[in-house]
C-alpha positions as CSV (number, residue, x, y, z in Angstrom):
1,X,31.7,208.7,143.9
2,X,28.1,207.8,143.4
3,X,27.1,205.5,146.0
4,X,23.1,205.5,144.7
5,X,20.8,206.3,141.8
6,X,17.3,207.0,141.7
7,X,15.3,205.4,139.2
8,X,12.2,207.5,138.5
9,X,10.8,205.4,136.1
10,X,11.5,201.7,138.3
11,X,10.0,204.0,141.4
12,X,6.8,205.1,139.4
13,X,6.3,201.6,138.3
14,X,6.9,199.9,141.9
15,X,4.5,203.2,143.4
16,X,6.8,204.4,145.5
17,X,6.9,208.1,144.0
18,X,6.1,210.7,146.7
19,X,3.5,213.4,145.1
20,X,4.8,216.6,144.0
21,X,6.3,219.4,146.9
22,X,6.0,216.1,149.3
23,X,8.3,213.6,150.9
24,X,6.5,210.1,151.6
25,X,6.5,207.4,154.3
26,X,5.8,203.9,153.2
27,X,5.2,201.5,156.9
28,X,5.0,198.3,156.7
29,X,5.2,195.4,159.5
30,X,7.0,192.1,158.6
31,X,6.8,190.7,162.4
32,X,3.9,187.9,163.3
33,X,2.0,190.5,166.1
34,X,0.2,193.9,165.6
35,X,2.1,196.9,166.1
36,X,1.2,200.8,166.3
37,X,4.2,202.5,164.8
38,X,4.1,206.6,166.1
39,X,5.4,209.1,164.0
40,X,5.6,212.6,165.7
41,X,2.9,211.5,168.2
42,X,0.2,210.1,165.4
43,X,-0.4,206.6,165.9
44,X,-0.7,204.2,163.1
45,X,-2.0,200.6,163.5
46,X,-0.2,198.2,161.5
47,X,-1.8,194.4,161.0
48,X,1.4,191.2,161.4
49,X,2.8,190.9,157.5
50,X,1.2,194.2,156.3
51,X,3.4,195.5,153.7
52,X,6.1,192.6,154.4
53,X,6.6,191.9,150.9
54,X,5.6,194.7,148.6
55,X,5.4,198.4,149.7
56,X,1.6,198.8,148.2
57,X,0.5,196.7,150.9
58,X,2.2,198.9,153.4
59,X,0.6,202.4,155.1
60,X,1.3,205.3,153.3
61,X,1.9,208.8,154.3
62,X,2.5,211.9,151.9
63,X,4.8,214.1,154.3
64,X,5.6,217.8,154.1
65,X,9.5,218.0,153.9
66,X,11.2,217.6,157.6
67,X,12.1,216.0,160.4
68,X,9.7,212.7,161.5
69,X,10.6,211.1,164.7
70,X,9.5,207.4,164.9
71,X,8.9,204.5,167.0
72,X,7.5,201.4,168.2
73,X,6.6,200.2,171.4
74,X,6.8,196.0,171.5
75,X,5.5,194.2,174.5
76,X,8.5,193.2,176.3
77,X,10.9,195.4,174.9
78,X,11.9,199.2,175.4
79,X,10.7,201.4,173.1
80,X,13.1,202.1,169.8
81,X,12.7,205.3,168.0
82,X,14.5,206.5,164.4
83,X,15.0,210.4,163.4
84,X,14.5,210.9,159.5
85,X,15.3,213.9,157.8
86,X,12.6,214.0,154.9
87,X,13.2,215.7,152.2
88,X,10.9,216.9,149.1
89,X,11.1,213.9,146.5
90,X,12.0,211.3,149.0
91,X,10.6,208.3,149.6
92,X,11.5,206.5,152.7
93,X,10.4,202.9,154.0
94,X,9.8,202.1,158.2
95,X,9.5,198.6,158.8
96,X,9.5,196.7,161.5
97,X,11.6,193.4,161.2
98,X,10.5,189.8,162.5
99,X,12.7,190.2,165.8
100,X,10.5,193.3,166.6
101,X,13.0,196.0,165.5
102,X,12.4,198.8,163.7
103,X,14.3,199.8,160.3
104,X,13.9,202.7,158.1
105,X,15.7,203.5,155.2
106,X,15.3,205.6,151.9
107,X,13.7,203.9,149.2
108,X,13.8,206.7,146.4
């Protein structure tokens, strides 16, 4: 069963393709406070809202295929880290969430 399809043409109008040979990151921050999200030990500033509502307005990172971990580190809260397997001609989106968690998934 197919639980998914990619839509090449809906992810080149959106701007969510990855370039060619390359798997991309798209990080975006939908809570009210600055974050630095930290991917393999590189530290990315994100601004409160950046690339809440549309992935253009997000951070974003054209990855050699492999594995990415990342995390956050919230005031008050313990650190929360995601593994992703990147692959060549994925897309995939790290956000963090309103309640300070983080979420990643594949967008293409």
């Amino acid at each position: 069963a197919v639980l998914a399809t990619r839509n090449t043409t809906k992810a080149q109008a959106d701007g969510i393709l990855p370039q060619a040979n390359k798997g991309r990151l798209i990080l975006g921050n939908a809570s009210n406070q600055n974050v630095t999200i930290t991917i393999n030990g590189q530290q990315y500033k994100l601004a409160a809202m950046r690339g809440a509502k549309d992935p253009k307005d997000g951070t974003t990172l054209h990855v050699l295929p492999g594995r990415y971990t990342v995390s956050i580190q919230i005031a008050g809260q313990a650190e929360q880290k995601e593994d992703l397997n990147i692959a060549v001609d994925e897309t995939w989106g790290v956000i963090v969430i309103p309640t300070g968690g983080l979420f990643a998934d594949q967008l293409y």
